[in-house]
VOKOL-643756 format. One record per residue (C-alpha): x, y, z. Coordinates in pm, whole numbers, padded with zeros to 5 digits, always signed. Layout:
BEGIN
XYZ/...
END
This chain:
BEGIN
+02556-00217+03648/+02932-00326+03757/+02962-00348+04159/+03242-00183+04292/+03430-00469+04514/+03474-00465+04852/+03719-00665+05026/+03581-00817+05329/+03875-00797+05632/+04074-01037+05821/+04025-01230+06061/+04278-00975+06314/+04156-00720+06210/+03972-00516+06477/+03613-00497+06548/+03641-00121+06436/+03797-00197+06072/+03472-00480+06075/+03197-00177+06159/+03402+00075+05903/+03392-00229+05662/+03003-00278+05747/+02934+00119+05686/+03111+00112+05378/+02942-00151+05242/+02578-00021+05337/+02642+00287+05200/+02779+00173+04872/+02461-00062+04870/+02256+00307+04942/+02454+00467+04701/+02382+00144+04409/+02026+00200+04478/+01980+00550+04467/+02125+00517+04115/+01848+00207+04016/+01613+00475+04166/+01738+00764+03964/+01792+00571+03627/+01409+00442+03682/+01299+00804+03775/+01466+00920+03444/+01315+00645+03247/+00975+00763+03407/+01011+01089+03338/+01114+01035+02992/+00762+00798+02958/+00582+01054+03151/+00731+01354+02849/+00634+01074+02591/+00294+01066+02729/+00208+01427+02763/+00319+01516+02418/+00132+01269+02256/-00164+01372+02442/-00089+01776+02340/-00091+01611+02011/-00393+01439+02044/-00526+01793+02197/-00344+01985+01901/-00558+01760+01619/-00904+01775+01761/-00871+02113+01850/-00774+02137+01484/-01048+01933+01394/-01316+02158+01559/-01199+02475+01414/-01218+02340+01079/-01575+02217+01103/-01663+02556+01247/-01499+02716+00946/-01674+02480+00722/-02021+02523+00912/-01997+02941+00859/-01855+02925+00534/-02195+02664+00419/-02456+02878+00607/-02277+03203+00531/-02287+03143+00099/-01904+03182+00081/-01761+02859+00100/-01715+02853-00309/-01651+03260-00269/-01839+03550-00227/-02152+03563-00451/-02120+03833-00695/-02297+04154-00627/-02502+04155-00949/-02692+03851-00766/-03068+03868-00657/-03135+03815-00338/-03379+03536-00402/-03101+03357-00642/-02859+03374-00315/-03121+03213-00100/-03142+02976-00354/-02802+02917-00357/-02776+02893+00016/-03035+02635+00008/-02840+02441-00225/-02517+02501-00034/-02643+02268+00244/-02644+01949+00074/-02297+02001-00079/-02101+01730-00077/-01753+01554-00162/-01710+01230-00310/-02104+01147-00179/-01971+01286+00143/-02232+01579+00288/-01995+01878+00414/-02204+02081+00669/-02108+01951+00968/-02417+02001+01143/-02558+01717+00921/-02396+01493+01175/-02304+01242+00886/-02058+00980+00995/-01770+01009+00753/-01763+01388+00720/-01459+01371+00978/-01314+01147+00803/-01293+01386+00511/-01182+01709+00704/-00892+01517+00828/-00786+01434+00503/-00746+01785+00445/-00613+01846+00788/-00346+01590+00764/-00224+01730+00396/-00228+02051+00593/+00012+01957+00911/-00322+01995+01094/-00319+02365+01047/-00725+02409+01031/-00649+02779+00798/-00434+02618+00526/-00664+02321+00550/-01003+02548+00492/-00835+02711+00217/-00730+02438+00055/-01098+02292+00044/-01205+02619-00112/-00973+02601-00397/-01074+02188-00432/-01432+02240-00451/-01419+02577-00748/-01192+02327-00915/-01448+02083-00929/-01724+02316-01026/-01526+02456-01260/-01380+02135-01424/-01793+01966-01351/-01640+01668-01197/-01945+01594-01028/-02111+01508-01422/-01750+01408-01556/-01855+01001-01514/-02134+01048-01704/-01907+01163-01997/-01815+00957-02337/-01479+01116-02414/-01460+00946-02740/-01121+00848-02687/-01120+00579-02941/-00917+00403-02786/-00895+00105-02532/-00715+00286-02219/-00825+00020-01941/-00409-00122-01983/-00292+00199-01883/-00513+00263-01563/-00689-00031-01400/-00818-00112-01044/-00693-00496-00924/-00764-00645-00646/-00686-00458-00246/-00357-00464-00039/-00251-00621+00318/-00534-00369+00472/-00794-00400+00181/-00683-00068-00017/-00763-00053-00402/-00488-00113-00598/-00408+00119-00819/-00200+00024-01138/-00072+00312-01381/+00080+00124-01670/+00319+00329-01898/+00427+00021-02126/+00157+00052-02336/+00252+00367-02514/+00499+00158-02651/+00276+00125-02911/+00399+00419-03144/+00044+00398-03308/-00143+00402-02982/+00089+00693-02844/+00033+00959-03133/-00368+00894-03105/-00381+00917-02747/-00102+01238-02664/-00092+01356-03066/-00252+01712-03013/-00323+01952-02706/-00687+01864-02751/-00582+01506-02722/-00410+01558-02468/-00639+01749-02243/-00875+01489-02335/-00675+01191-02183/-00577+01465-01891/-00994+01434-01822/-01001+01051-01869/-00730+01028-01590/-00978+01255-01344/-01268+01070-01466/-01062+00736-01340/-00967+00897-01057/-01342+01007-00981/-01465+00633-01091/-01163+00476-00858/-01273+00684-00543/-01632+00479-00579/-01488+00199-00440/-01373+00380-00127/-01571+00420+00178/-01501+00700+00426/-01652+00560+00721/-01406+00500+00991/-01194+00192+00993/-01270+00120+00661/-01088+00187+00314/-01064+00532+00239/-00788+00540+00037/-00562+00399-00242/-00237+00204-00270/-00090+00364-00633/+00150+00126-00851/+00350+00285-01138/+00470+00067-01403/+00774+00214-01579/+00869-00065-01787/+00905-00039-02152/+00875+00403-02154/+01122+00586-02307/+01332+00929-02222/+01116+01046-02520/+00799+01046-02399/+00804+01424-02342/+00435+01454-02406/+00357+01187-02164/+00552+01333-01873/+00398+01677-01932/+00029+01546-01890/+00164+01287-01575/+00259+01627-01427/-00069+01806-01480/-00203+01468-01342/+00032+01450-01022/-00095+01827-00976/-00441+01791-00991/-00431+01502-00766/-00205+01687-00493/-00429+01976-00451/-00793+01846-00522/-00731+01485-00363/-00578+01496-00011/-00484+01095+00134/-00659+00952-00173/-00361+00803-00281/-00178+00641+00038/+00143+00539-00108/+00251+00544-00512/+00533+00270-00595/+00738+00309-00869/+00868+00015-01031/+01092-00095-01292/+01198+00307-01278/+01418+00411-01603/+01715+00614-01560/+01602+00911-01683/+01285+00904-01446/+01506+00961-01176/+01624+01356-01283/+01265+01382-01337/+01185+01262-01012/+01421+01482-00866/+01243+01766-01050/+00914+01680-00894/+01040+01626-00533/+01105+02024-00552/+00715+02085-00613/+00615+01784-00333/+00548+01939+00012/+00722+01651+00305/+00413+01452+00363/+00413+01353+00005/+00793+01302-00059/+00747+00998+00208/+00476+00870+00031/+00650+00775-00277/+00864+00459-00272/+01095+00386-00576/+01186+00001-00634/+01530-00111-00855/+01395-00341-01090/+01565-00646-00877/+01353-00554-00560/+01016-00510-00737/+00854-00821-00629/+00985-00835-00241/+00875-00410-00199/+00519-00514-00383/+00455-00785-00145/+00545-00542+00200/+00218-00402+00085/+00028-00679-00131/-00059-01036-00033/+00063-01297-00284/-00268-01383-00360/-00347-01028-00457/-00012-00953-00647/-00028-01036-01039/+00190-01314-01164/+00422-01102-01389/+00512-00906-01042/+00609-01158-00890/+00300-01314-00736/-00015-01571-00762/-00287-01402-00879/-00354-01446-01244/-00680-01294-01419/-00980-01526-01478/-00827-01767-01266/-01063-02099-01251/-00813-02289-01012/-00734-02033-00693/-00890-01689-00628/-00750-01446-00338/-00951-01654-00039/-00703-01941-00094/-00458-01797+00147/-00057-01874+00036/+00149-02029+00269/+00535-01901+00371/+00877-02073+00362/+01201-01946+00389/+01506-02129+00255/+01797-02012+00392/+02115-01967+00223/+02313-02296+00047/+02054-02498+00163/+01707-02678+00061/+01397-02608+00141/+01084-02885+00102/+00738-02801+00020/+00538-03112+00116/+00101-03176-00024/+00014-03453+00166/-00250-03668-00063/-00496-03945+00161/-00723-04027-00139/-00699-04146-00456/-00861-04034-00746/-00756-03643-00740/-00628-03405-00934/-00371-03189-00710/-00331-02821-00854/-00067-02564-00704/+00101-02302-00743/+00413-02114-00601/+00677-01816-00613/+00990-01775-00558/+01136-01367-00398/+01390-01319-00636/+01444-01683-00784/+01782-01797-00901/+01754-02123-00746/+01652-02468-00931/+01362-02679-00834/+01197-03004-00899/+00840-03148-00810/+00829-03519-00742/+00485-03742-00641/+00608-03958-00408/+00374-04293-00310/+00328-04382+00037/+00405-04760-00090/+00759-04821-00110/+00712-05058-00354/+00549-04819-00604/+00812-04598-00792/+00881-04197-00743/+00741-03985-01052/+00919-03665-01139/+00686-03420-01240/+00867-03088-01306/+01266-02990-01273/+01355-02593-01338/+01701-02434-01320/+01703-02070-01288/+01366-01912-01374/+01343-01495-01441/+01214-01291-01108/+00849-01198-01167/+00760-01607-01241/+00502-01830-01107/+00501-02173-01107/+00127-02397-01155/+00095-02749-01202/-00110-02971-01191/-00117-03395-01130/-00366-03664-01110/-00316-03868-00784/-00362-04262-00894/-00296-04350-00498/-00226-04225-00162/+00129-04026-00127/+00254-03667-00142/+00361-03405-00392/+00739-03274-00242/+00864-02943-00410/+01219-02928-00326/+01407-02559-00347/+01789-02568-00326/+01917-02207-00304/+02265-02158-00343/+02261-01794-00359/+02428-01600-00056/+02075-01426+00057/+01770-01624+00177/+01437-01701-00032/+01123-01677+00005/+00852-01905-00125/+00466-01869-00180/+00268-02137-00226/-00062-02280-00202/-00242-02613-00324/-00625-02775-00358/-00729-03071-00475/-01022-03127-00707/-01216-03448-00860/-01090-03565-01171/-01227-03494-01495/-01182-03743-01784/-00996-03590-02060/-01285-03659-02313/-01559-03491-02114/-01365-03206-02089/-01306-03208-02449/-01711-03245-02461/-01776-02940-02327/
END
């Protein structure tokens, strides 16, 4: 806050101009404060508005909350939750089906709230938060989810043989969790590149419908691995792989839209974000198409990545340990060397300059194993072994120029005495980097027992 100045007075002048001097100043000094104390009051209020609408929120959900486990609770006991039982029905066949009613449940999940089950909550509010918290829209929308599964027999559908004749775990796999230990799941659309693989899967409707099933059957086989008590996983991080599709696909896209249907009104927060990646031109009108059909919750929930920014959007979400080498990470399958305990290590090279990665090594008699990545590449490297004795001479293991983004780097070196490994980075790009790496050593092996075994 800027003072206003004051002159103090001369010497001459009277004791009058000194009290008018000392008033003035006082009351400017009153006058600075009471404007502290009314910016502060301001701020307070603002806090204390901040406050009382998150608590009317707070209010707003569990009151939210409770009406929908009422509804839920009346529509169990009361035989109507999958509609009103049709008249023709004896009256011992609806007390049968009342009984039976009781234990429903969703995903393993027992819906009659009076049950008291720990992660029933967990699944109204999944419903409730698709819903904007509006406990009517949120009822109804359970209705229409659990005819669609009766109707569709999801609960039997993993117990199916679909006779697909094909192998379909490239398009749709679970691997590995994210930064808060959420399945990853991977939709692949590369491998209908296969022209052969393509007309099998998609030829026909009945083909089609078939592969529509396989994708709920995944989907039913993927939520498994979820648990819905609270604080734990409940939901999925989604990956979609555009690389290598084409515009004409057209019988693809139509059953991907069926898919993205099913999933928006029969599984509520299943999926917590999707990523697109490596996203094709003509995906984008499509896109645009969808968005129209997507209520506002879900719009923010998809996240579209240029193929350039693939690796550093992946790893917002991902670990490096957890993110598959061709995306840009460390993890690569059957991996014998790391798995995703061995925690990766961060530096940042800032722009034209180098960056060192140094593996200390005390003992002799080692093999040293890493591994690293480079966000975005297009800088050079080189891996030395440097020798704690000066006498003994540096050994250049490795020198790269510009590698392709979505490239990991192992090696490996056997450690004949005491020095370091030094990986050296020189970016001379205009934007930082970012490097993952890790390293372990192991005891050497001779080359002929390995070939032994």
């Amino acid at each position: 806050m800027m003072e206003e100045k004051i002159e103090k007075p001369h010497d001459q002048e009277s004791e009058d101009d000194v009290d008018e001097y000392e008033e003035e100043l006082i009351f400017k000094l009153l006058e600075s404060n009471e404007n502290i104390v009314d910016i502060e009051s301001k701020s307070i209020r603002e806090d204390e508005k901040m406050v009382v609408s998150s608590n009317e929120m707070k209010l707003r959900k569990k009151k939210a909350l409770l009406d929908f486990r009422c509804m839920v609770e009346d529509a169990i006991l009361g035989n109507y939750v999958l509609g009103e039982p049709h008249k023709s029905i004896s009256k011992q066949e609806i007390k049968k089906m009342k009984e039976q009613l009781r234990d429903i449940t969703l995903w393993g999940v027992p819906l009659l709230p009076s049950k008291s089950h720990e992660s029933t909550d967990n699944i109204f509010l999944k419903f409730l938060k698709a819903k904007e918290f509006k406990a009517e829209e949120a009822f109804d929308m359970l209705q229409k989810t659990l005819k669609w599964r009766r109707e569709y027999k999801t609960d039997t559908i993993l117990d199916e043989n679909l006779n697909l004749d094909v192998v379909l775990e490239k398009i749709l796999y679970i691997n590995s969790v994210d930064k808060q230990g959420r399945p990853l799941y991977y939709t692949f659309y590369g491998a209908f590149k296969d022209k052969g693989l393509y007309r099998r899967v998609l030829g026909t409707e009945e083909d089609r419908e078939k592969f529509l099933r396989w994708r709920v059957q995944f989907m039913e086989k993927s939520i498994k691995k979820l648990s819905f008590k609270q604080g734990e996983a409940d939901s999925m991080l989604q990956i979609i792989d555009f690389k290598n599709s084409g515009s004409d696909m057209k019988e693809l896209r139509a059953v991907t839209k069926k898919a993205f249907l099913i999933a928006q009104a029969n599984y509520p927060e299943i999926i917590h974000k999707t990523i697109m990646i490596n996203v094709p031109f003509w995906h984008y009108t499509s896109h645009l198409v969808s968005s129209k059909i997507m209520n506002h919750r879900t719009k923010g929930r998809y996240i579209i990545a240029r193929p350039s920014k693939v690796t550093q959007t992946l790893l917002k979400y991902i670990s490096p340990e957890n993110l598959p080498v061709e995306y840009g990470g460390l993890k690569r399958e059957n991996d014998v060397e790391f798995s995703s305990e061995d925690v990766a290590s961060e530096l940042i090279v800032r722009t034209n300059s180098a960056g060192c990665i140094k593996i200390p090594v005390s003992e002799a008699g080692v093999t040293m194993v890493w591994d690293f990545t480079v966000v975005g590449w297009e800088v050079t490297c080189k891996e030395e072994f440097i020798p704690d004795d000066e006498g003994s001479y540096r050994i250049l293991l490795r020198k790269y120029k510009e590698k392709k983004m979505g490239e990991s780097v192992r090696n490996s070196f056997y450690i004949s005495e005491p020095g370091k490994i030094v990986i050296t980075i020189e970016n001379t790009t205009l934007k930082k980097r970012k490097i993952y790496y890790r390293s372990k050593s192991k005891p050497y092996v001779p080359t002929y027992m390995i070939n032994k075994k």
